[in-house]
N, C-alpha and C positions, 0 to 999 in steps of 0.2 A: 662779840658776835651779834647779827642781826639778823630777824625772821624778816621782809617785806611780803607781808598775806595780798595778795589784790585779788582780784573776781572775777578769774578765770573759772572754767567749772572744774579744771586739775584739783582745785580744793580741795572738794572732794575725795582728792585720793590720795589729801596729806594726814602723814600719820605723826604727829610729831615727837613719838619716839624715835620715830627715824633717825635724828640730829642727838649726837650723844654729847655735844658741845653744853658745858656748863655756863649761867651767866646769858642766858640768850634775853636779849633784847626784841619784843613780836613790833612792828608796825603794821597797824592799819591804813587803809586808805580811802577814803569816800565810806560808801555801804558796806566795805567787807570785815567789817567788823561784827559781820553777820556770822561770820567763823566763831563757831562757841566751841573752837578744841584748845584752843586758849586764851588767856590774859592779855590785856596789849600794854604794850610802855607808853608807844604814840600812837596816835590819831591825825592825817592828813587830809583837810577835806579843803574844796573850791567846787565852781559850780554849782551854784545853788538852786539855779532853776530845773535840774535833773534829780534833785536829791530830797525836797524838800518833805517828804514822808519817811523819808533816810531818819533827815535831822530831827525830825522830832520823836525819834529812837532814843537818840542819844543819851538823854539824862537816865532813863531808864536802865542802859544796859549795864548789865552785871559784869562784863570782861572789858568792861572802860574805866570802871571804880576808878583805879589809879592811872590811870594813862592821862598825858603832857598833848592836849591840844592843840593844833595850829591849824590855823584857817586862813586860807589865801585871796588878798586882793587881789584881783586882777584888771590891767590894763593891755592893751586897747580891747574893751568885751564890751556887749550889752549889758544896762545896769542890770534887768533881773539872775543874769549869771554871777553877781555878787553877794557873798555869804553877808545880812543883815546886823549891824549893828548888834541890836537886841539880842542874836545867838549868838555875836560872839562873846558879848558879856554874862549872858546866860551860862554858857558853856567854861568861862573865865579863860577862853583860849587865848592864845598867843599871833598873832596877828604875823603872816609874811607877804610880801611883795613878790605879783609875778607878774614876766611880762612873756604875754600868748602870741607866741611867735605864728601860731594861724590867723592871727585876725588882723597882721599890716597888710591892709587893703584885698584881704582875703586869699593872701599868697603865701606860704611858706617861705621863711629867710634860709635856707640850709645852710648859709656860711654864721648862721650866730652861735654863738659855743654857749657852753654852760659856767655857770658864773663861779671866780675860784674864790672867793671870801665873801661870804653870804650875809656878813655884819656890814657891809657895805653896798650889796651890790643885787640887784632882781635877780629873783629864783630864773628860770626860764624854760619856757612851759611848752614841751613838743607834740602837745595833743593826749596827753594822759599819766594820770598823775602817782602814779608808781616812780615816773620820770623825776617829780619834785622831791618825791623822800628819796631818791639813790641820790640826790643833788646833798641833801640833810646829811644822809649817811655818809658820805663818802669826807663831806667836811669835816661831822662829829667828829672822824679818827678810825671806825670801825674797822677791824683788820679781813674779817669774811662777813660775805653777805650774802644770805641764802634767797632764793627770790622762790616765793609760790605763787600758783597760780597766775601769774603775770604771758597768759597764755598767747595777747597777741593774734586772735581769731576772730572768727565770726560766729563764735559756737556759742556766745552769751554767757550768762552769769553764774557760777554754783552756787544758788538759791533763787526760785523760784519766785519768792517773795521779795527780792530786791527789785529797785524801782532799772527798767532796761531803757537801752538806746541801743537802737538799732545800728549796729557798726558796718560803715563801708567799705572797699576796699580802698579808696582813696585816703580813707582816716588812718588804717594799717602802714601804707606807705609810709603816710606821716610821723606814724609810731616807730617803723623800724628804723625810720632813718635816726630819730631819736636815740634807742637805744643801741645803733652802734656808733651816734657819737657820743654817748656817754662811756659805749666801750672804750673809745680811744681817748676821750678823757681821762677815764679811768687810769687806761695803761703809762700815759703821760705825766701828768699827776700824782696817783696813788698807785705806783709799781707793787708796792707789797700787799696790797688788797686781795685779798682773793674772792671774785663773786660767781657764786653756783647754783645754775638753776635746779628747781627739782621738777621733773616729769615736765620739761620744755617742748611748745607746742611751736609755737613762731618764733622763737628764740632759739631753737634748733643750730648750733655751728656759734654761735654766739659767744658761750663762757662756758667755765667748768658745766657737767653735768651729771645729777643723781637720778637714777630711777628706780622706783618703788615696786614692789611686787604687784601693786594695784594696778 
């Protein structure tokens, strides 16, 4: 079983006794690993030119100790949107390929799907990178996947101190249509998956759903 944490401010109002599932696997994403209510296994980060006071967190923090780095190339991007060399050796992470379905010639492809064998083949990148570990997860084999915070708003970040980007509604678009082809990927592909939001703000009608007393 797996946590995806991303930087919705739902965060906030995960308690993660909530999941009585034993064996839980946390992923982070970019800066939400600013979440100190737990450990994480993995760490997914791209976009370097929005993160760069992120990244030099990272050696420092206490709930990455052990967590499996991956850091994403990306193509077609401006080079300073690429994570550097240096951190990724720094970091000793694991290096994946993605390709930013926003930036052929500044147009969204909606007919490109998400890649089914990722030993071969570019991640593929729908505007937010929650999208690229459900790509991870779904491969790994994980049988449920819990999504937090993956709130899909315009209501910013839970934590004040993470570095922000002003989100539009045209970015949204882009995201929802992402995550429900990921939904029907999913149901295509991994039928026995079960993926459940907790406290779902734009993913609302989407997947399984938990809400919290918060």
């Amino acid at each position: 079983m797996a946590v995806l944490i991303a930087s919705g401010p739902t965060v906030n109002n995960f308690d993660p006794q909530v999941l009585k599932d034993e064996n839980l696997k946390y992923i982070a994403v970019n800066g939400s690993f600013a979440c100190d209510k737990v450990n994480f296994d993995y760490l997914f980060l791209q976009d370097y030119s929005g993160l760069k006071k992120t990244v030099e967190k990272i050696p420092e923090a206490k709930n990455l100790k052990n967590a499996e780095k991956f850091y994403g190339i990306m193509s077609p991007v401006p080079n300073e949107m690429l994570v550097p060399e240096s951190i990724i050796n720094r970091d000793n992470a694991n290096k994946y390929y993605v390709h930013s379905v926003c930036y052929d010639n500044g147009k969204l492809l909606p007919w490109v799907d998400y890649a089914r064998d990722l030993s071969s083949e570019f991640f593929m990148c729908h505007g937010t990178i929650p999208l690229i570990a459900m790509q991870f997860l779904l491969y790994a084999g994980f049988k449920k996947i819990y999504l937090v915070g993956c709130d899909c708003s315009v209501s910013g970040h839970f934590s004040k101190n993470m570095e922000t980007q002003v989100t539009q509604k045209t970015e949204l678009d882009v995201w929802l249509l992402g995550w429900k082809k990921i939904k029907e990927f999913a149901k295509l592909h991994y039928p026995e998956t079960r993926i459940i939001s907790i406290n779902p703000v734009g993913l609302k009608g989407y997947f399984e759903e938990i809400y919290t007393d918060n």
